[in-house]
C-alpha positions as CSV (number, residue, x, y, z in Angstrom):
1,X,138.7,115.5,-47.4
2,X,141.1,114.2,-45.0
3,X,145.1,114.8,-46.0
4,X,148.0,115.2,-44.6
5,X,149.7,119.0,-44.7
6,X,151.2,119.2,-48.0
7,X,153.5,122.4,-48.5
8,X,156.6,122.6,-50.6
9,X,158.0,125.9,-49.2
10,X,158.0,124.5,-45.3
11,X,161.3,125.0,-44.7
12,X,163.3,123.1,-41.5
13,X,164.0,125.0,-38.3
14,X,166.8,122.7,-37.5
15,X,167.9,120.6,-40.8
16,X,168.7,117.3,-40.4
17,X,172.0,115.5,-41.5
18,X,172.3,113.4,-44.2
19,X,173.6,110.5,-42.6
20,X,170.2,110.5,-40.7
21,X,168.4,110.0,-43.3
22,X,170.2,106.5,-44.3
23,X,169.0,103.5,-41.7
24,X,171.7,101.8,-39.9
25,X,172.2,98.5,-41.5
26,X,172.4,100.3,-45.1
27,X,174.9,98.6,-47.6
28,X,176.5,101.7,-47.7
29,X,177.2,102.0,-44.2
30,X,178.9,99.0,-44.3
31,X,181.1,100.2,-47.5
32,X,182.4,103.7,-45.5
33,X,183.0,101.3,-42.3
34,X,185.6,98.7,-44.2
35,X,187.2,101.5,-46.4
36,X,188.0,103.5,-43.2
37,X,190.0,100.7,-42.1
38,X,191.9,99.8,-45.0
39,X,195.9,101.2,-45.1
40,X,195.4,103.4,-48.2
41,X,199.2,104.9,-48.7
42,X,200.0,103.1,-52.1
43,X,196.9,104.6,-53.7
44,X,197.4,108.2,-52.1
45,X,201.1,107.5,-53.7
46,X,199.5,107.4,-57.2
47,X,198.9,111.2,-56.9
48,X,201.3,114.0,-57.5
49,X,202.2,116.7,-54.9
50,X,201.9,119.3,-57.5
51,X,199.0,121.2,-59.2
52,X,195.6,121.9,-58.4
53,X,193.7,119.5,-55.4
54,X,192.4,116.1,-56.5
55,X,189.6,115.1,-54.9
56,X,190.5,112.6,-52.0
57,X,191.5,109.0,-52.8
58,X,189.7,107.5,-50.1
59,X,186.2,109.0,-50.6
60,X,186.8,108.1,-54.7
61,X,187.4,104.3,-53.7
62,X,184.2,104.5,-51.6
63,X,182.0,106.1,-54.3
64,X,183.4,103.4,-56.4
65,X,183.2,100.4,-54.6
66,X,179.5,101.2,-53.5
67,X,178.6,102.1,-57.2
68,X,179.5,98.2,-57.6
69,X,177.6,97.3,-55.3
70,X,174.2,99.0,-56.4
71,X,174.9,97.7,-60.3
72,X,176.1,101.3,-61.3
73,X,179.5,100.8,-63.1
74,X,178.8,103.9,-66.3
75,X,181.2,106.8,-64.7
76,X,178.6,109.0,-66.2
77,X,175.9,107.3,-64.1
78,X,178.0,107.4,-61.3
79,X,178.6,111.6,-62.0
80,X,174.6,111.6,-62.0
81,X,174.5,109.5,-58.4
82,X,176.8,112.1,-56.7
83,X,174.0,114.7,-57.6
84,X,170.7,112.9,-56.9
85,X,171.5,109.9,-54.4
86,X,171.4,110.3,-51.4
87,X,173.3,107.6,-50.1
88,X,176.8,109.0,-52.9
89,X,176.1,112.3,-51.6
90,X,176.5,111.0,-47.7
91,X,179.8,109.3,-48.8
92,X,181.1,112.0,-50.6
93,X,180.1,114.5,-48.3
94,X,178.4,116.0,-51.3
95,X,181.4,116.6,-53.3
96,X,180.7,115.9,-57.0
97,X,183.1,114.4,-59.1
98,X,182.7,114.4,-63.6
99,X,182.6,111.3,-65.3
100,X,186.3,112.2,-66.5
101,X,187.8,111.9,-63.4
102,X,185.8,109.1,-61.6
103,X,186.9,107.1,-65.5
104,X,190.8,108.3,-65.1
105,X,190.3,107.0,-60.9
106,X,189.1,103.2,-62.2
107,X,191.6,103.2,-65.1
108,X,195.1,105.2,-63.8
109,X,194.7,105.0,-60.2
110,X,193.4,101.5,-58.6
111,X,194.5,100.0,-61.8
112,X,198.2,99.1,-60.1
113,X,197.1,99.0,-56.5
114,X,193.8,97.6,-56.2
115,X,195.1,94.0,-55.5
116,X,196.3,95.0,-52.3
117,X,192.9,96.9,-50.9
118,X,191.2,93.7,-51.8
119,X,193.8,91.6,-50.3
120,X,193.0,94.1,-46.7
121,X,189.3,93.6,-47.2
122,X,189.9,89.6,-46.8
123,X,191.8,89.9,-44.2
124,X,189.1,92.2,-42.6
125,X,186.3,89.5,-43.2
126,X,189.2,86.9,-41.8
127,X,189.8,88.6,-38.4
128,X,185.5,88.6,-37.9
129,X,186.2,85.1,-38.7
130,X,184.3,85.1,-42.0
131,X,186.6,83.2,-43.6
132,X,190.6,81.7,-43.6
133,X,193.3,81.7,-45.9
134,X,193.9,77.6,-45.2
135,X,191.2,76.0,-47.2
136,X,190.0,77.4,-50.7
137,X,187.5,76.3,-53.4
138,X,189.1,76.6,-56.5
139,X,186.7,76.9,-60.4
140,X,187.2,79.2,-63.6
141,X,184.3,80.8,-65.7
142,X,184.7,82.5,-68.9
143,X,183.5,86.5,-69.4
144,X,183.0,87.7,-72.7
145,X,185.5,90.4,-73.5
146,X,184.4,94.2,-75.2
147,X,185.6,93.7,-78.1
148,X,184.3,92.8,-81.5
149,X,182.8,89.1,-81.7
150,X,183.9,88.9,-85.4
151,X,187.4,90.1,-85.5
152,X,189.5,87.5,-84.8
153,X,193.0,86.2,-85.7
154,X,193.4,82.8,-85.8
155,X,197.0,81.0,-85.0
156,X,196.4,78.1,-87.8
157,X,195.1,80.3,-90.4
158,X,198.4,82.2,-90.2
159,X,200.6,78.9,-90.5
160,X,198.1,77.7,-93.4
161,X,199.0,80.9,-95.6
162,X,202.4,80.3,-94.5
163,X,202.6,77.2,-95.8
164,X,200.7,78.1,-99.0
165,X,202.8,81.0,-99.7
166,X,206.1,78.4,-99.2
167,X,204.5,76.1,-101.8
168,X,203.8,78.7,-103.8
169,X,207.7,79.7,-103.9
170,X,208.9,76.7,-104.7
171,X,206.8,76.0,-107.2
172,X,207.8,79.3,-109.0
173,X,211.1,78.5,-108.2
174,X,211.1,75.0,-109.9
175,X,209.6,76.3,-112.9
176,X,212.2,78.9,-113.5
177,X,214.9,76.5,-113.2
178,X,212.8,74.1,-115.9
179,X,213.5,77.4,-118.4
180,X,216.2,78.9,-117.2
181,X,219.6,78.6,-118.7
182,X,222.4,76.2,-118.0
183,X,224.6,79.2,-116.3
184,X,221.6,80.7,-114.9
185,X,220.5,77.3,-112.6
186,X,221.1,76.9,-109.0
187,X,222.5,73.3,-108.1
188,X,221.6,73.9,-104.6
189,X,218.0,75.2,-104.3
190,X,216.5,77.5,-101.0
191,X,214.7,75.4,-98.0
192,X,211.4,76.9,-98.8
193,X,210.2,74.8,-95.2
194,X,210.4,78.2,-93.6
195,X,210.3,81.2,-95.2
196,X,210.7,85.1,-94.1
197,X,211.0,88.6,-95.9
198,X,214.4,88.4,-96.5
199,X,214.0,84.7,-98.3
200,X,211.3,85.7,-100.4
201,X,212.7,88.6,-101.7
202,X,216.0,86.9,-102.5
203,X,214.6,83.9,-104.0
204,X,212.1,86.8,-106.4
205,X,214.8,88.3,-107.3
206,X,216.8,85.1,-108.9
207,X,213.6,84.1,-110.5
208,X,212.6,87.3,-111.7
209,X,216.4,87.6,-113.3
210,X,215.4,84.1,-115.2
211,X,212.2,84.8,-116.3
212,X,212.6,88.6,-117.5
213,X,214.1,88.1,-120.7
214,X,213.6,84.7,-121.5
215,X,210.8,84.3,-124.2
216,X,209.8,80.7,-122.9
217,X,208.6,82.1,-119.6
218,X,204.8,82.3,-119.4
219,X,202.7,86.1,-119.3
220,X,200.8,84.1,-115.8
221,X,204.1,83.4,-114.4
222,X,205.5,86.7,-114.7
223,X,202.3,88.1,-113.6
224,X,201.8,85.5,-110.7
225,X,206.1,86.5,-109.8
226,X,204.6,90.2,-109.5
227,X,202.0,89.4,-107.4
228,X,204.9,87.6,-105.3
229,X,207.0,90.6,-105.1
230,X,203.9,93.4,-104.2
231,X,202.7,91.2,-101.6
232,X,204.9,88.0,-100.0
233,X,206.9,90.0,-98.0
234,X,204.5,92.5,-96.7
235,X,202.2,89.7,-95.6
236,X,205.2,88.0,-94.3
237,X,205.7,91.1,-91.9
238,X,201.8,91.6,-91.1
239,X,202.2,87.5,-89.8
240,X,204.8,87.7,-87.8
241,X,203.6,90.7,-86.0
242,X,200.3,88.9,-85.5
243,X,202.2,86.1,-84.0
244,X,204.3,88.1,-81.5
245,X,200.8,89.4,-80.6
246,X,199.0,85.7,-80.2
247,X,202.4,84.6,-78.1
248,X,201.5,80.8,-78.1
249,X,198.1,81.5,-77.9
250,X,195.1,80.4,-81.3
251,X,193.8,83.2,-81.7
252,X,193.0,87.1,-80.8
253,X,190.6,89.9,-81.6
254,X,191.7,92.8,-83.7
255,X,189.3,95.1,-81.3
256,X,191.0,93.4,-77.9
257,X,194.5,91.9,-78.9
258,X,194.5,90.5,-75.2
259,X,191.5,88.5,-75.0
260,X,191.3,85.0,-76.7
261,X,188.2,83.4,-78.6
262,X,186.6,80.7,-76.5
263,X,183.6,78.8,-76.2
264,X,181.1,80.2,-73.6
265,X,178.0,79.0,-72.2
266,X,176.7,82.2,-72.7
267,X,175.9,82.8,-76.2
268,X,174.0,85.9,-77.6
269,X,173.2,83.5,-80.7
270,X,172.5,80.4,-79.1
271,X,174.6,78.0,-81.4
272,X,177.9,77.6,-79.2
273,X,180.1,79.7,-80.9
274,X,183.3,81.3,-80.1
275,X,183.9,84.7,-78.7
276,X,186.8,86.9,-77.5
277,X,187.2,87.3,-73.8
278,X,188.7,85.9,-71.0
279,X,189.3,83.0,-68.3
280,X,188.1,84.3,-65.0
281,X,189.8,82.2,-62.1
282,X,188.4,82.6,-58.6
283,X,189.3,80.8,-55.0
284,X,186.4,80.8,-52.6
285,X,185.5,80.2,-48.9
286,X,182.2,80.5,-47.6
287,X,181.2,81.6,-51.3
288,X,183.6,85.3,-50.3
289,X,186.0,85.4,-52.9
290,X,189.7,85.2,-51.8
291,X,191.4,85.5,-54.8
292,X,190.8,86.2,-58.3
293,X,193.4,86.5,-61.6
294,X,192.3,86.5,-65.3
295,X,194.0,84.2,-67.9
296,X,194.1,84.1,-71.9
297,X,193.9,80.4,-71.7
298,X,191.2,78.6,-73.0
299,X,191.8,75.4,-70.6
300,X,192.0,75.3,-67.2
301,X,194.7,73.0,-66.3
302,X,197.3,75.6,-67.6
303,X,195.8,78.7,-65.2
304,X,195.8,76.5,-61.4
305,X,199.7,77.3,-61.3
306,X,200.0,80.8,-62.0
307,X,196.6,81.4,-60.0
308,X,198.2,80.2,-57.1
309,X,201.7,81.9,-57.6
310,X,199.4,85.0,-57.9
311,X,197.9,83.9,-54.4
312,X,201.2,83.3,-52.6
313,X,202.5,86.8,-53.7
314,X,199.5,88.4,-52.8
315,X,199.0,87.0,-49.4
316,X,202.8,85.3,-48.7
317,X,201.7,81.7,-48.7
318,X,200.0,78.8,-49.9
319,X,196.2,77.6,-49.0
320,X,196.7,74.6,-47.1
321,X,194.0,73.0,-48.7
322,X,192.2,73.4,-52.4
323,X,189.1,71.4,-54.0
324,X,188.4,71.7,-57.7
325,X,186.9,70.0,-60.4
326,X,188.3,67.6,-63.1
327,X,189.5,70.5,-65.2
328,X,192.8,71.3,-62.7
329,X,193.7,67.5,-63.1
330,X,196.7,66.8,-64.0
331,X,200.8,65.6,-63.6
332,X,202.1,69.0,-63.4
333,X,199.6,70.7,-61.1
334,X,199.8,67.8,-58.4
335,X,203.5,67.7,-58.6
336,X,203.3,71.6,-57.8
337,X,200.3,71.4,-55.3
338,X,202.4,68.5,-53.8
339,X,205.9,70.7,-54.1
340,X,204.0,73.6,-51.9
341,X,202.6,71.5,-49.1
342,X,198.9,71.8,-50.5
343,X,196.3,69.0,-49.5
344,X,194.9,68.3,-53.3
345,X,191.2,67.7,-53.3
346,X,191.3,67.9,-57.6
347,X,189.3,65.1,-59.0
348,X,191.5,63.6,-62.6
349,X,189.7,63.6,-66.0
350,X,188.4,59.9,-65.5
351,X,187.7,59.8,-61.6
352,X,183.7,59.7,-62.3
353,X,183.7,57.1,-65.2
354,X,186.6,55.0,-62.5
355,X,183.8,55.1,-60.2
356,X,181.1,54.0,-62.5
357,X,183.0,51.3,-63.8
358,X,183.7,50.1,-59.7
359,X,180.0,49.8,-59.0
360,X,179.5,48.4,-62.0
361,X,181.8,45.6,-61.6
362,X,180.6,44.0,-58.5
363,X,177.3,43.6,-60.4
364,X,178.3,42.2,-63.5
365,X,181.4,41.8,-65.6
366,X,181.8,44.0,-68.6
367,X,183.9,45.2,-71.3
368,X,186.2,47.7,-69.4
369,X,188.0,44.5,-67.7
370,X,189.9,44.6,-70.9
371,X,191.0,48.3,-70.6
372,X,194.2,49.1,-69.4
373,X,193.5,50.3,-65.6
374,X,191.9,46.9,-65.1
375,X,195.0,44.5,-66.4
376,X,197.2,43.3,-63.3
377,X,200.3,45.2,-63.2
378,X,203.0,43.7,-61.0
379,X,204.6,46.3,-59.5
380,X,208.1,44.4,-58.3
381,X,208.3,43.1,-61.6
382,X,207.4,46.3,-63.9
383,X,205.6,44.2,-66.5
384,X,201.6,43.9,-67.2
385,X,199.3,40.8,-67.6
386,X,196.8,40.3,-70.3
387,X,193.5,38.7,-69.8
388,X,195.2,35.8,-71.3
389,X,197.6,35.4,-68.6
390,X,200.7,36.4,-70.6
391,X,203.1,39.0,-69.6
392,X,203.4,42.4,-71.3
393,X,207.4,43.2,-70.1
394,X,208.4,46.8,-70.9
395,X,210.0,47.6,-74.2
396,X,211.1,51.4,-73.6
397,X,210.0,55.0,-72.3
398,X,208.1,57.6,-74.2
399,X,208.7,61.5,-72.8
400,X,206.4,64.0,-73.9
401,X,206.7,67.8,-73.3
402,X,203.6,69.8,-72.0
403,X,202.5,73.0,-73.8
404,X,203.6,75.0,-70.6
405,X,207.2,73.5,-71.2
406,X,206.6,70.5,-68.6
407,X,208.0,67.1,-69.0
408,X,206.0,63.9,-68.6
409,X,207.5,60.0,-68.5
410,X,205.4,57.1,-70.1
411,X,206.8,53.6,-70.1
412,X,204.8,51.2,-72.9
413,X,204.9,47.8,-72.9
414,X,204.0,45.1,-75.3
415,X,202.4,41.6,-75.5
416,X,204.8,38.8,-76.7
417,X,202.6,36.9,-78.8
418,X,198.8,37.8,-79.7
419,X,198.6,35.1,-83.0
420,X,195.7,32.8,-82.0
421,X,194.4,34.2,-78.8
422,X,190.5,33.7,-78.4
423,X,190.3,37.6,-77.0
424,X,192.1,39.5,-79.5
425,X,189.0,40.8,-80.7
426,X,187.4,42.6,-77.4
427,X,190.9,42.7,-76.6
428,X,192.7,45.0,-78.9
429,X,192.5,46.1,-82.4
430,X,195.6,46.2,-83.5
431,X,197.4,44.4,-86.1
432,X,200.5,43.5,-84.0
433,X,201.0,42.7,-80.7
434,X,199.0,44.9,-77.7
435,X,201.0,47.9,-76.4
436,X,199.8,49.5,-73.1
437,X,201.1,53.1,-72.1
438,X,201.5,53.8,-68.2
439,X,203.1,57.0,-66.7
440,X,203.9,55.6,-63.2
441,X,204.1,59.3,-61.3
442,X,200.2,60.1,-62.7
443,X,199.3,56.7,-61.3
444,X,200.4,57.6,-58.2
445,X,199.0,60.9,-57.8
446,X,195.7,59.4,-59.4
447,X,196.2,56.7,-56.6
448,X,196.6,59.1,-54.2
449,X,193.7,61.6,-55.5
450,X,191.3,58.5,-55.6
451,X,192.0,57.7,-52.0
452,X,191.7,61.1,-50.8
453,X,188.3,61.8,-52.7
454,X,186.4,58.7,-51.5
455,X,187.3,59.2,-48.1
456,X,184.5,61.0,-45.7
457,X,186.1,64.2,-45.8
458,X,187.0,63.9,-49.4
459,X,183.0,63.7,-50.3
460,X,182.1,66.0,-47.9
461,X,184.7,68.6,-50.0
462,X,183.3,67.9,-53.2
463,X,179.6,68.4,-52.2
464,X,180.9,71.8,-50.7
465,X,182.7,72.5,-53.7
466,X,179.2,73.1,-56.0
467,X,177.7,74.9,-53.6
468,X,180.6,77.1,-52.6
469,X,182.2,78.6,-55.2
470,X,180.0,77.9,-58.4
471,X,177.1,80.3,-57.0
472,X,179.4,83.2,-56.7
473,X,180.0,83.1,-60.6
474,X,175.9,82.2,-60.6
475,X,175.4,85.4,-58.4
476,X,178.0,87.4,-60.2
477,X,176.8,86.8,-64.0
478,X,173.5,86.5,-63.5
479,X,171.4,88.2,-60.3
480,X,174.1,91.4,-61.2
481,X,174.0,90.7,-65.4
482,X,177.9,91.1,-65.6
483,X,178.3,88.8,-68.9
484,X,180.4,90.9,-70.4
485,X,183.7,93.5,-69.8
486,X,183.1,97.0,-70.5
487,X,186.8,97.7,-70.6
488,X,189.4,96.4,-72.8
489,X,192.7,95.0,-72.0
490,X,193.3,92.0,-69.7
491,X,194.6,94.5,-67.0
492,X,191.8,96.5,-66.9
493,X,189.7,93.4,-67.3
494,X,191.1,91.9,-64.2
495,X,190.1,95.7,-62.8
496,X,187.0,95.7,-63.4
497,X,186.5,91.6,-62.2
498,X,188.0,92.8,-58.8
499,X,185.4,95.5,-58.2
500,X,182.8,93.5,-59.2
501,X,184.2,90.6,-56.6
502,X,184.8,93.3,-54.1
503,X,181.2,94.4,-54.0
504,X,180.5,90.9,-54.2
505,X,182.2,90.3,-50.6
506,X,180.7,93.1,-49.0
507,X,176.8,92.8,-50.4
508,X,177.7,88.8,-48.8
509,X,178.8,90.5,-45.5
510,X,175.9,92.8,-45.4
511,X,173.5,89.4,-46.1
């Protein structure tokens, strides 16, 4: 038979290296070229002076980052790589780290400092002229936190035992004035509205003074006054810690007090239910991700503002110019991307159905022309006109306040007369006259918005916009299966996101 020489115990007159054995354009090549560039003094400044050597920062972040890269993110695994791989055995120069110390690296060291080595890897990939810092692509996904899927807090559930446990009060309180005697009433009765610890126990203690020795009070009252004193005010306390911990927020996990139950498209049950995790916010150019930040919000309009703060920090100014989808929409993020100079390309709840209903009116009339947008306003004159031809004059100013603490303006105005007319019943329903609700700075901004988006360059930004930054979530979550944090905590959340869109950068700049 013909073979090749096959002999274990050869051994090699002149071993070669290890870097020879790794071709050229290897991945990993391209992870010890970037990471010797990088200014690493604020994660050497993480270590102490003292006691016995640490293994060096700079070949840790490389191990790290490259174990992102080839989908190995178990520090155990990683442990295992350093012995057997060739290509974490080149980059450590064979140095082999347990899985204590490459965990305590990931968690304690990069966890304050890692912003700014991604922050010199974009501006590696912008001085090769990858990408810029002027125009971003702005979108938001949602990544399914660690913890448990069934141990949630919710915000309403709280207020409803709140409330039950304040009706509860008074109704104990009104029955032991019904008994009590004359001396023994209170002409002026608690505010049960709100309650707290030191109420209930107060307000227990004058009805347990009434009912304890007086024979008409009831064996189930006193027993359901017990229950009140064992357990009213120790719930009281568990609530309001619970609501110190959602801080404005619905709800929480018990498992993952930062992450917040949302609705995700990725559901382990297929029904669309809710489950803790968190609200990943990414800006993209040439799908390389240039920023990232994580947020406990459920919607996105409230996460464009501090994103971008996060961005100016990070960097020292603004993008020039951001596209993003209906979600970012609104009064208070154009007033700030206005404020900051930024050329909005941010489409407004309604701008597709606006568009419909255009086409749709040069064919054939319909029954939108009845909707607000499509009544003349007169602009000098501040009033509306009805289908009808009568004017709707301005009868006051609604404000409303925002859930992030914003203001908003709305002036309404109102039909004279609407007894009789032919088209009060496509018109409006109402029993009285039609009122119409306008916020005159939205209208501009949604004037302004609608101009820019059906220009040329505004359609040629929103057909960039799918296929720039939703296919680095697509490549993300599904070619590298990351659907779900392996840490807890939204700071080591946002960690562990930043790796993932670090490797992401480089495996693009390898492609």
């Amino acid at each position: 038979m013909n073979f090749q020489e096959y002999n274990q115990q050869q051994n090699w007159l002149f071993p070669p290296s290890i870097e020879e054995l790794i071709p050229a354009d290897h991945p990993v090549k391209v992870v010890n070229g970037v990471i010797e560039q990088l200014n690493l003094d604020l994660l050497i400044s993480e270590y102490n002076k003292e006691g016995k050597p640490s293994y060096h920062p700079k070949m840790m972040l490389k191990v790290m980052v490259y174990a992102y890269m080839d989908n190995t993110y178990s520090s155990r695994k990683i442990e295992k790589a350093m012995r057997e791989n060739i290509n974490y055995m080149w980059l450590s120069a064979r140095q082999v780290a347990d899985h204590n110390t490459i965990a305590r690296f990931r968690s304690k060291r990069l966890k304050t400092i890692f912003k700014d080595i991604f922050k010199q890897v974009v501006l590696l990939l912008a001085d090769e002229g990858l990408v810029t810092l002027k125009e971003v692509f702005t979108d938001g996904t949602k990544i399914e936190s660690l913890a448990g899927r069934y141990t949630f807090v919710w915000g309403n559930a709280i207020k409803t035992r709140k409330q039950k446990m304040a009706s509860q009060l008074e109704e104990m309180w009104q029955y032991a004035q019904s008994i009590a005697e004359e001396e023994d009433k209170d002409p002026t009765p608690p505010d049960f509205k709100k309650i707290d610890k030191q109420k209930v126990e107060q307000t227990a203690r004058k009805i347990n003074k009434i009912l304890k020795d007086n024979p008409r009070a009831s064996t189930q009252k006193k027993a359901k006054l017990r229950y009140i004193e064992q357990n009213f005010a120790k719930n009281l306390e568990k609530y309001q810690q619970q609501e110190e911990i959602l801080a404005g927020r619905n709800s929480y996990s018990k498992t993952d007090p930062d992450a917040t139950f949302m609705r995700m498209k990725e559901d382990h049950m297929l029904n669309g239910q809710l489950k803790p995790g968190y609200n990943v916010q990414i800006s993209s150019q040439s799908q390389f991700v240039i920023h990232y930040t994580l947020h406990q919000q459920t919607n996105d309009i409230h996460t464009l503002k501090p994103h971008l703060e996060s961005f100016e920090y990070l960097y020292e100014l603004f993008p020039e110019q951001l596209t993003a989808d209906a979600g970012y929409g609104s009064e208070e993020n154009y007033e700030y991307l206005e404020q900051n100079e930024i050329t909005a390309y941010v489409k407004y709840n309604t701008f597709d159905k606006d568009e419909q209903t255009y086409k749709s009116k040069k064919k054939k009339k319909t029954s939108a022309d009845f909707q607000r947008d499509n009544l003349h306003y007169n602009e000098q004159g501040d009033f509306y006109v009805c289908p009808m031809g009568q004017r709707m004059e301005k009868v006051f100013e609604r404000r409303q306040t925002t859930k992030s603490g914003y203001s908003q303006i709305s002036s309404v105005y109102r039909a004279q007369n609407c007894r009789g007319c032919p088209l009060r019943g496509v018109c409006h329903k109402s029993k009285s006259e039609r009122t119409v609700q306008r916020n005159h700075t939205l209208e501009r901004y949604k004037d302004m918005i609608r101009k820019r988006l059906t220009s040329a360059e505004g359609e040629k930004k929103r057909k960039k916009r799918t296929a720039d930054v939703e296919p680095v979530f697509g490549h993300i979550k599904s070619n590298r299966n990351f659907k779900r944090f392996t840490h807890k905590g939204i700071k080591k959340a946002e960690l562990e996101f930043g790796l993932h869109a670090l490797a992401h950068n480089l495996r693009k700049k390898v492609a």
